[in-house]
C-alpha positions in Angstrom: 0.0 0.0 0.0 1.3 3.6 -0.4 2.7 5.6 2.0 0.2 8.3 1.4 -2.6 5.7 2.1 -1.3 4.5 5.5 -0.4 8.0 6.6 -4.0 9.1 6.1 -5.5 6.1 8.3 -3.2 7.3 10.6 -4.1 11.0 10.8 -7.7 9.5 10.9 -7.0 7.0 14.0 -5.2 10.5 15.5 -8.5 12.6 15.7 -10.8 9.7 16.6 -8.9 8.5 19.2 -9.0 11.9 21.1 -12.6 12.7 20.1 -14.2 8.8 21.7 -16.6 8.8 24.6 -14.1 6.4 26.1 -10.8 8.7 25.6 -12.1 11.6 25.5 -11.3 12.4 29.8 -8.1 10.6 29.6 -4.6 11.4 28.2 -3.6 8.9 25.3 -0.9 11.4 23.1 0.1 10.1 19.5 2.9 11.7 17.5 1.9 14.1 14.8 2.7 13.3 11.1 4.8 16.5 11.1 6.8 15.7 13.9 7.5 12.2 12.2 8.2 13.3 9.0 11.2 15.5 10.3 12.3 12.8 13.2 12.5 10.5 10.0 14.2 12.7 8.2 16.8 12.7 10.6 17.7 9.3 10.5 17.9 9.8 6.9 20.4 12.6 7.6 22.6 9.8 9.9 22.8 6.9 7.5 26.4 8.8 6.1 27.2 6.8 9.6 28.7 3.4 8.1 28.0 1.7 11.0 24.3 2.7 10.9 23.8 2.2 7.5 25.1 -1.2 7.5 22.8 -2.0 10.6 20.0 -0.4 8.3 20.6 -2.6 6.0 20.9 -6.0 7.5 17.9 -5.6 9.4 15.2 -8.9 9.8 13.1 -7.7 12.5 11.9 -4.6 13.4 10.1 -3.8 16.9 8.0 -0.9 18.3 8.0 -1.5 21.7 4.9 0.8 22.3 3.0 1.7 18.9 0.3 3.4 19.8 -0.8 4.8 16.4 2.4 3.8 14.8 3.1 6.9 13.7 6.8 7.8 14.2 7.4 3.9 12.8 5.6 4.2 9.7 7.4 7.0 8.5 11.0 5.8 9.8 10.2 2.8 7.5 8.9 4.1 4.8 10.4 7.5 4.2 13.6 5.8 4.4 12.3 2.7 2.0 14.1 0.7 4.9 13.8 -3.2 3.6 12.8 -5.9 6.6 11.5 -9.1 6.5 9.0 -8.8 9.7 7.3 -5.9 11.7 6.1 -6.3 15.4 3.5 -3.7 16.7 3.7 -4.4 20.5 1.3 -2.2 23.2 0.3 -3.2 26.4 -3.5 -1.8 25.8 -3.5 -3.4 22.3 -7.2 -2.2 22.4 -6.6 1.8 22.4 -3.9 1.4 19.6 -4.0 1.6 16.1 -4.7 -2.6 15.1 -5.5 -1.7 11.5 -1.7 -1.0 10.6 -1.2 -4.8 10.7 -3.3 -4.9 7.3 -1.6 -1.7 6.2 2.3 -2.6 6.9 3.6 -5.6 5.0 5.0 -8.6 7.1 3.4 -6.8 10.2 1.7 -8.7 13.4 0.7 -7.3 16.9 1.5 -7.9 19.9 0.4 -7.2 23.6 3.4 -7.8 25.6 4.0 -5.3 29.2 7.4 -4.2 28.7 8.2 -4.3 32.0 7.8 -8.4 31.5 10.6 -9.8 29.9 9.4 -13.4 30.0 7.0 -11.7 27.5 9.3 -11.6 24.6 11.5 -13.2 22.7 15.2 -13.9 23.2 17.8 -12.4 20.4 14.5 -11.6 17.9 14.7 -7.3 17.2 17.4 -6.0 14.9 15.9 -2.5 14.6 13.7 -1.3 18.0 11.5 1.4 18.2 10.2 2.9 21.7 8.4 6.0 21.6 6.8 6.1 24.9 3.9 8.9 24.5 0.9 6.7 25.7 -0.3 8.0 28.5 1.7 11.2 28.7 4.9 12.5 29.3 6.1 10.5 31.0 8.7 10.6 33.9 11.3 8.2 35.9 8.9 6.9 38.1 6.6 5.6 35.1 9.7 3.8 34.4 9.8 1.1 37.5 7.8 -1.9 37.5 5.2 -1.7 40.3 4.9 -5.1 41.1 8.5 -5.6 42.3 9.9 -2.2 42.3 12.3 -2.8 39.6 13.8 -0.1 38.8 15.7 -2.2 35.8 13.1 -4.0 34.6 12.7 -2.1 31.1 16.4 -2.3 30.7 16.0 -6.8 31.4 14.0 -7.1 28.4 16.0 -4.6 26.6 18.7 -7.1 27.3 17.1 -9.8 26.3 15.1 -9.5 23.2 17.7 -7.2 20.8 20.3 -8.5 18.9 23.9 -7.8 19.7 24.3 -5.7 16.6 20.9 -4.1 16.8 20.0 -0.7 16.6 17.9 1.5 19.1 15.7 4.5 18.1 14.1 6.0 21.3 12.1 9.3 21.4 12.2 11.2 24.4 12.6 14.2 26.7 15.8 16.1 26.9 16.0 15.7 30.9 18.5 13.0 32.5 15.6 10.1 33.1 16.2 8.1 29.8 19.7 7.8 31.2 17.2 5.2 33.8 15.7 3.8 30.5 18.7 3.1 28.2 21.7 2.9 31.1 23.6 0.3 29.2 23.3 2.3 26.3 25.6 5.3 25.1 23.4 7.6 22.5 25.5 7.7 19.1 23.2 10.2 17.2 21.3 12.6 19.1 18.5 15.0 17.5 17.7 17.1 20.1 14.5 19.5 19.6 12.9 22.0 22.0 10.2 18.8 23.3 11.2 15.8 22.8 14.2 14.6 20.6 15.4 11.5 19.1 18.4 9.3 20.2 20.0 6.8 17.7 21.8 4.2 20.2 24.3 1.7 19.2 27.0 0.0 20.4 27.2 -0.8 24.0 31.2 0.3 25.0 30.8 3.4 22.7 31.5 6.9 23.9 30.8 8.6 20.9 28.2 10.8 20.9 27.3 13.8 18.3 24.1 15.9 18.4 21.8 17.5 16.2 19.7 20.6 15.7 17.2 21.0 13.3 17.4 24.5 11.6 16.5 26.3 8.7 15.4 22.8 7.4 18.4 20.8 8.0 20.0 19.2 10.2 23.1 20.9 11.7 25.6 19.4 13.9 25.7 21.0 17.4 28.9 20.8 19.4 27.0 20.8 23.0 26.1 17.3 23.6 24.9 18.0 27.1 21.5 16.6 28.0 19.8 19.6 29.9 18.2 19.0 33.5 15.0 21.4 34.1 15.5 23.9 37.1 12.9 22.7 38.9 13.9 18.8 38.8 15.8 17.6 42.0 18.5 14.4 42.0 16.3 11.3 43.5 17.7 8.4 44.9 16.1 5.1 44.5 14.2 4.9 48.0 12.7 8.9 48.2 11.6 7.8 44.8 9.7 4.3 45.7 8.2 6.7 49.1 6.8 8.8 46.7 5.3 5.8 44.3 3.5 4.7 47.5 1.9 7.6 48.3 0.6 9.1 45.3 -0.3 5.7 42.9 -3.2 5.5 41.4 -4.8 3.4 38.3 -2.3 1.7 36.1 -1.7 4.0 32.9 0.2 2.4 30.5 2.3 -1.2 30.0 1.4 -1.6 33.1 3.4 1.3 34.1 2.2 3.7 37.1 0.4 7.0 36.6 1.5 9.4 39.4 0.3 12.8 40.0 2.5 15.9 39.1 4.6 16.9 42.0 7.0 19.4 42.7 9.9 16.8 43.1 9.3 15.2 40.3 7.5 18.0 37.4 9.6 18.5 34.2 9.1 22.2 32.6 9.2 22.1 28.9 12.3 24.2 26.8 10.9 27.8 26.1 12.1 27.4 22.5 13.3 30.0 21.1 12.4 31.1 17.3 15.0 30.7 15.2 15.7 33.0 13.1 17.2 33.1 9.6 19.9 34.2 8.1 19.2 36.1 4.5 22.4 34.8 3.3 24.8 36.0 0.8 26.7 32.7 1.1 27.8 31.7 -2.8 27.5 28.0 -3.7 27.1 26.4 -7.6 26.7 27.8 -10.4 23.7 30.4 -11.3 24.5 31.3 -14.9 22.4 28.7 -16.3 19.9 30.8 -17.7 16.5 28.7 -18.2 14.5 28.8 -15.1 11.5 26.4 -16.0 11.9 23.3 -18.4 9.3 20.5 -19.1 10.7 17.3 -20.8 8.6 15.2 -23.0 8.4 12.1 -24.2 7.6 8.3 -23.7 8.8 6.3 -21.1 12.8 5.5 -20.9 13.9 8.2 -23.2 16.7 9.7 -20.2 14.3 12.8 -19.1 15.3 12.6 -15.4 18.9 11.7 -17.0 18.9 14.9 -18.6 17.8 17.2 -15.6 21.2 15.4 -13.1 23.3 16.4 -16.1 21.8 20.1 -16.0 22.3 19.9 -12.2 25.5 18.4 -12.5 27.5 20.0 -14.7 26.0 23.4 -15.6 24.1 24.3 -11.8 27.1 22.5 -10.4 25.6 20.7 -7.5 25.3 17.3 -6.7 22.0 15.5 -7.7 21.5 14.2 -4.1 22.3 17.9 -2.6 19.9 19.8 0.1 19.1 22.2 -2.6 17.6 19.6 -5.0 14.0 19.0 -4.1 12.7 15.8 -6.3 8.8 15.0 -6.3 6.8 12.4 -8.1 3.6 13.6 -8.6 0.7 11.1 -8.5 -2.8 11.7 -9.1 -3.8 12.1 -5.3 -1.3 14.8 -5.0 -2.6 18.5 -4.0 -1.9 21.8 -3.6 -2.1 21.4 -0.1 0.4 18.5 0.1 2.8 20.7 -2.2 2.2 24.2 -1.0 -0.1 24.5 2.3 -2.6 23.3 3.8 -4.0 22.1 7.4 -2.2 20.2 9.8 -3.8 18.4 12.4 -2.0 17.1 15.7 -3.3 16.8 19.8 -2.0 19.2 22.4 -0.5 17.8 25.4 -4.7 17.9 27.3 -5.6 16.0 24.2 -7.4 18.7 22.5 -7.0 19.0 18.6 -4.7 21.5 17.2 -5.1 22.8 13.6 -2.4 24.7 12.4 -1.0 25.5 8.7 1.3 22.8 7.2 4.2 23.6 4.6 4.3 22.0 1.3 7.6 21.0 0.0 7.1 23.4 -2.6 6.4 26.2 -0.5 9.5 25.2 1.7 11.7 25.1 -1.1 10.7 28.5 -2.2 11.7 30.5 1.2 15.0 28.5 1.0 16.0 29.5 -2.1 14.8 33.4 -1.0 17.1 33.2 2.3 19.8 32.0 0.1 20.3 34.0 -3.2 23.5 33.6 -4.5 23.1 29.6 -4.6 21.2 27.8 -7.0 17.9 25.3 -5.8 16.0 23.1 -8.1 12.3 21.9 -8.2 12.0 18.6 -10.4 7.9 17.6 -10.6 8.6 14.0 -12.1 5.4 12.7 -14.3 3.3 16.0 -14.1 0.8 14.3 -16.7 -0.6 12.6 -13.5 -2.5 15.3 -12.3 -3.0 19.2 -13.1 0.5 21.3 -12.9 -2.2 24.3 -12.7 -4.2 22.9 -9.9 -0.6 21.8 -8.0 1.9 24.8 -8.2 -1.5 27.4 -7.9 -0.7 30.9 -7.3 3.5 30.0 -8.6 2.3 30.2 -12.1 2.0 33.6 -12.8 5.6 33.8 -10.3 7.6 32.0 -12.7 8.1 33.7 -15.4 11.5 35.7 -15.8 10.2 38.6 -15.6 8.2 38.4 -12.5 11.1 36.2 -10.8 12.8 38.4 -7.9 16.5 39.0 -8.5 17.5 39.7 -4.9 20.7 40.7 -2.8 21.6 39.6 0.3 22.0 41.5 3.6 23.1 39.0 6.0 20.5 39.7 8.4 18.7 37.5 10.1 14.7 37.7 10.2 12.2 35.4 12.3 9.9 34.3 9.0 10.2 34.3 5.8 7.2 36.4 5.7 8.9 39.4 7.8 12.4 39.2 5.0 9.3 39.4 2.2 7.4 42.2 3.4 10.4 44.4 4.1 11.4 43.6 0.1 8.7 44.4 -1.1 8.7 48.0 0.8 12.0 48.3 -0.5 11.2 47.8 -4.4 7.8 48.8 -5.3 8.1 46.8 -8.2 9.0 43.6 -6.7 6.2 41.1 -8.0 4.1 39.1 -5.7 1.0 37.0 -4.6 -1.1 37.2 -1.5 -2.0 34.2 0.0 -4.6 33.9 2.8 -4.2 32.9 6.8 -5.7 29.1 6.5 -6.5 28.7 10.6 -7.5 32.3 12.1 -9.3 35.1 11.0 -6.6 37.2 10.2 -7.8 39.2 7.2 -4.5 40.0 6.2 -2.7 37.7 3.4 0.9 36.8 3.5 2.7 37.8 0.5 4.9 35.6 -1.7 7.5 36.3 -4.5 9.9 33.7 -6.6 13.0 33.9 -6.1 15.5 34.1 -9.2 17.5 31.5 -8.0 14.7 28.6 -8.1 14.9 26.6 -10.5 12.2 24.5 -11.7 12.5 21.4 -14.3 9.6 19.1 -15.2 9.1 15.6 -16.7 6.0 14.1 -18.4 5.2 10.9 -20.1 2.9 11.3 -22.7 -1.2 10.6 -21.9 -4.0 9.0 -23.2 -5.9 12.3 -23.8 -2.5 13.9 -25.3 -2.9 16.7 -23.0 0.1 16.6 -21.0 0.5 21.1 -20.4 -2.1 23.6 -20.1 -1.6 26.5 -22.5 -1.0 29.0 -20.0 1.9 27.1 -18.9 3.1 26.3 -22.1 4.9 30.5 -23.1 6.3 29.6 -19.4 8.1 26.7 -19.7 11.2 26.1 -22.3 9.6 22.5 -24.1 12.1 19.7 -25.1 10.8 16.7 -26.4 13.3 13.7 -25.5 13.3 11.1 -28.7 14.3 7.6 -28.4 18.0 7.4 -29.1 19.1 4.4 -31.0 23.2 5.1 -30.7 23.9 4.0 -27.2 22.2 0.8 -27.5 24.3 -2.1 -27.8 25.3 -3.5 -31.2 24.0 -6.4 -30.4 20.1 -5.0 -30.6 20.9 -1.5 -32.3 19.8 -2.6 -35.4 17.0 -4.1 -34.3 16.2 -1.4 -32.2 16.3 1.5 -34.9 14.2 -0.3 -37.0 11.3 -1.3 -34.3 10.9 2.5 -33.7 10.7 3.3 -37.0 8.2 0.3 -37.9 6.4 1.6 -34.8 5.8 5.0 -36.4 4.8 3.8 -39.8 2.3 1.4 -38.4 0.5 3.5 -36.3 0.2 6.4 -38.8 -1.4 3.7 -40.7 -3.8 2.9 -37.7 -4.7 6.9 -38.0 -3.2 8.1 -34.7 -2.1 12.0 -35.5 0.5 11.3 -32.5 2.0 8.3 -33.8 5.4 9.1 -32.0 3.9 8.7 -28.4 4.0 5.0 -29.0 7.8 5.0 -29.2 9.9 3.0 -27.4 12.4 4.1 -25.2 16.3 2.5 -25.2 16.4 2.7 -21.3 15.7 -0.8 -21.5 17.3 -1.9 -24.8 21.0 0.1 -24.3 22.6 -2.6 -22.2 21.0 -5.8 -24.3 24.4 -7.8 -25.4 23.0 -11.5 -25.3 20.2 -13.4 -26.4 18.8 -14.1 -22.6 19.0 -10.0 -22.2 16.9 -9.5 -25.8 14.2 -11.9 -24.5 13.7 -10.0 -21.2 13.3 -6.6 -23.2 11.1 -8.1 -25.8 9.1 -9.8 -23.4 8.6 -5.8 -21.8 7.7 -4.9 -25.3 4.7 -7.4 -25.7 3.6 -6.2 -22.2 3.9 -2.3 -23.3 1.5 -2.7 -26.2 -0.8 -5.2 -24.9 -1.5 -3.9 -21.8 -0.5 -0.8 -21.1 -1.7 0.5 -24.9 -4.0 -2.0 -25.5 -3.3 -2.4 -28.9 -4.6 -5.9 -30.8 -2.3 -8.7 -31.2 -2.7 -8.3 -35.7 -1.2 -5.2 -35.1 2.0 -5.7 -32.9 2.2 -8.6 -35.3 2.7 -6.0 -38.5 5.3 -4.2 -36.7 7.8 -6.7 -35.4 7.5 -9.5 -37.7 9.7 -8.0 -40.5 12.1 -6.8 -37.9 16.2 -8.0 -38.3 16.3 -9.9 -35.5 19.7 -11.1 -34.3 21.0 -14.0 -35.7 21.0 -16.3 -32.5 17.5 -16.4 -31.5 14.1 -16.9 -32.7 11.0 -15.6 -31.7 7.8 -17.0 -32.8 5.2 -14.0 -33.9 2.8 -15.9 -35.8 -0.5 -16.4 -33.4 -1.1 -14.3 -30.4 0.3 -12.9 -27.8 -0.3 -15.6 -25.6 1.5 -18.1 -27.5 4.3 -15.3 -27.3 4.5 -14.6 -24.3 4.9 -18.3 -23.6 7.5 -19.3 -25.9 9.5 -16.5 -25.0 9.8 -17.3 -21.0 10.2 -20.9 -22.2 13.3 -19.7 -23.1 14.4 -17.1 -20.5 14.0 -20.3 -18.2 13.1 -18.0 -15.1 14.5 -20.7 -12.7 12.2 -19.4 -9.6 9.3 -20.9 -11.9 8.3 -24.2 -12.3 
């Protein structure tokens, strides 16, 4: 299933959770998709760790110790297409948590195991664990002991036993000193440390190493001061003043069997009074900005090199790196929106459990006040298969932005300014002429609109397959955008099927003019497939792609598929039989593949 899909039933389980007659008086927190997305993100940013990567990618079994909605997993997984071969969602109150993920996740089963219970679990089973102990609260050292026997260690037994000796650790928690209780064996490698709570990335028992992380300005910046902070108001507590105080105020069991104390003054973490962090406008210099075509859509039919074409423009002429922060890459699909892309309405829980709707930033939109903080560098947009969905509907109020003449060619003054709205507005007093569009307030009833401009330096490069209906570009887009149409390209494919291959195109073309298409050329094939074909195993595999291109995907009847290949030169070592259907075809040519997986 698609990550949009299961990210959506999440969101969903989010809001009805909090809303339930049953909930509704008690405190069951989930992590917000925003919050996810960036914590995911981060271990993105860490995997230039070998020993993480390798970890990363050796990994059989993940675990989430306490799923909840499953939130902070899903996208940890998914955003970071992290391959495993099973997924256990454990809770304690399996009941309150988000079941329907087992049918969502591949390879995924529950489980309703107390953590504090190691005989619970299995011995040596987790490669990759998960803990993200929100249920319930924010929770504090005393929700860490076992109540039963006043183990103070319990957690840290079946930590012991159930993870692997090369696994890895992701725990999410507060920046105060009682996850030292939780994970005292372990030494935190990676540390994302936020102004609630952060992420740790824990490997490695005898390590010392430790390197932190802030998030600013939309990366991830390394931060010399490792030091987890202690809140003023929290006192040092030895074991027994701690187990007094468990006596006198418990109360109901909360979560895996975990107790739920009321707040105290020995024991009541204040939350960071995060500071806004302000941005620099930036005259730092950086690639290359004397490529001079802004916006560029590349045409054509599948396998041509369009998405080639754009890394060679990014590579050798914007003179970044196709993988660098200031390349933004997005498939478009049909369920995409302006909302996803440029802003739209988040929705989260406040710490009382209340709903919180506040405006969320579209990659798009993200990309855009990059670019303007940072003038003198170059940033590209690539919107890969736009003929999915409406570019018009998608980019909105950018397309009358884009155009050269409307783009903002700006100079930096080093200063630093709290939003990217603040650096606009004081631009725009500056030069009267400075083009720009007002967009609304989405969540109050501010009547003021915040105003936007495109910055010179943003570059924006499109791909599109060709459609059904042949409308692939509105016309008001088209004077904007510099249109290349990418052709099949018959000289880098292998000698061994070049021949073959320049002659199948052009048969292609000739037949289908016949048929009476007046776009005969969006039936092409592309050589992506046929370049590196240099034995007779290889030329069945890409033929047998060619059957399934124009009998399934175009639809088009066996008599004529049969006019344009049967006169084709093929090479002299094989035979392909193209007299009946393409049934018979299809058969006799994985006859002689001999896929070895099939009997």
């Amino acid at each position: 299933m698609a990550k949009e899909e299961i990210y959506s039933q999440i969101d969903k389980f989010n809001i009805n959770i909090v809303n339930s007659k049953e909930t509704k008086n008690n405190k069951y927190y989930y992590i917000n998709s925003d919050e996810a997305l960036i914590k995911s993100q981060f271990i993105n940013e860490i995997q230039n760790d070998t020993v993480i990567k390798e970890k990363l990618d050796s990994i059989e079994t993940v675990m989430d110790l306490c799923f909840g909605s499953g939130n902070l997993t899903s996208h940890i997984l998914l955003e970071n297409q992290i391959e495993y071969q099973n997924i256990i969602l454990n809770d304690y109150f399996l009941d309150e948590c988000n079941q329907e993920l087992e049918n969502l996740l591949e390879n995924c089963e529950l489980n309703q195991c107390n953590f504090f219970n190691s005989d619970c679990f299995e011995e040596n089973s987790v490669d990759l664990l998960i803990f993200n102990p929100t249920h319930g609260g924010k929770p504090t050292k005393k929700d860490f002991i076992n109540k039963e026997n006043k183990d103070f260690d319990a957690l840290n037994k079946t930590l012991s036993k159930i993870l692997k000796p090369n696994s890895l650790v992701i725990f999410r928690g507060w920046k105060e000193d009682f996850q030292e209780l939780i994970f005292s064996e372990f030494k935190y490698k990676k540390i994302y440390l936020d102004g609630s709570q952060s992420l740790y990335v824990c490997y490695d028992i005898e390590a010392e190493e430790k390197v932190c992380y802030e998030y600013t300005n939309n990366e991830f910046i390394e931060n010399e001061n490792c030091e987890i902070e202690k809140s003023s108001n929290e006192e040092d507590l030895d074991i027994g003043e701690l187990m007094e105080e468990l006596e006198e105020n418990k109360t109901e069991n909360d979560f895996n069997g975990v107790l739920k104390t009321e707040s105290t003054n020995v024991n009541k973490i204040q939350l960071d009074n995060t500071k806004i962090k302000k941005r620099k406008f930036s005259d730092e210099v950086k690639g290359n900005l004397n490529f001079p075509y802004k916006n560029i859509l590349f045409k054509g039919v599948p396998g041509t090199g369009k998405s080639r074409a754009i890394n060679e423009i990014i590579r050798n002429k914007l003179e970044l790196a196709k993988n660098d922060k200031n390349v933004l890459r997005i498939n478009i699909h049909s369920a995409s929106s302006n909302s996803d892309l440029m802003q739209g309405i988040g929705i989260s829980t406040t710490n009382n459990g209340n709903i919180k709707y506040s405006e969320k930033q579209g990659l798009i939109l993200d990309i855009i006040k990059r670019a303007t903080f940072n003038p003198n560098q170059p940033f590209v947009l690539i919107l890969e298969e736009i003929q999915e969905n409406s570019l018009n509907e998608l980019i909105g109020d950018l397309i009358y932005l884009i155009e050269d003449d409307k783009r903002a060619k700006l100079i930096a003054d080093n200063l630093e300014y709290e939003t990217y709205e603040e650096l606009v507005d004081k631009l725009v007093k500056k030069d009267d002429t400075l083009d720009y569009v007002e967009i609304p307030y989405l969540v109050n009833d501010s009547t003021d609109y915040k105003k936007m401009i495109m910055p010179n330096n943003l570059y924006i490069f499109c791909t599109s397959n060709y459609r059904d209906d042949k409308k692939v570009i509105e016309d008001n887009l088209l004077r904007r955008f510099e249109v290349i149409e990418i052709y099949p390209k018959e000289t880098i494919v292998n000698d061994y099927a070049k021949d073959f291959f320049d002659k199948l195109n052009k048969s292609i073309n000739t037949i289908m003019e016949k048929q009476g298409e007046i776009h005969p050329d969006r039936f092409l094939i592309g050589h992506a497939i046929w370049k590196d074909v240099k034995d007779k195993e290889a030329f069945y595999k890409a033929f047998s792609k060619l059957i399934i291109e124009f009998k399934d995907i175009r639809e088009i009847e066996f008599d004529i598929f049969k006019s344009i290949v049967e006169d084709l030169p093929f090479p002299a070592d094989l035979s392909i039989n193209v007299e009946n259907s393409y049934y018979e075809m299809i058969k006799d040519i994985q006859s002689k593949i001999k896929y070895e997986f099939i009997d």
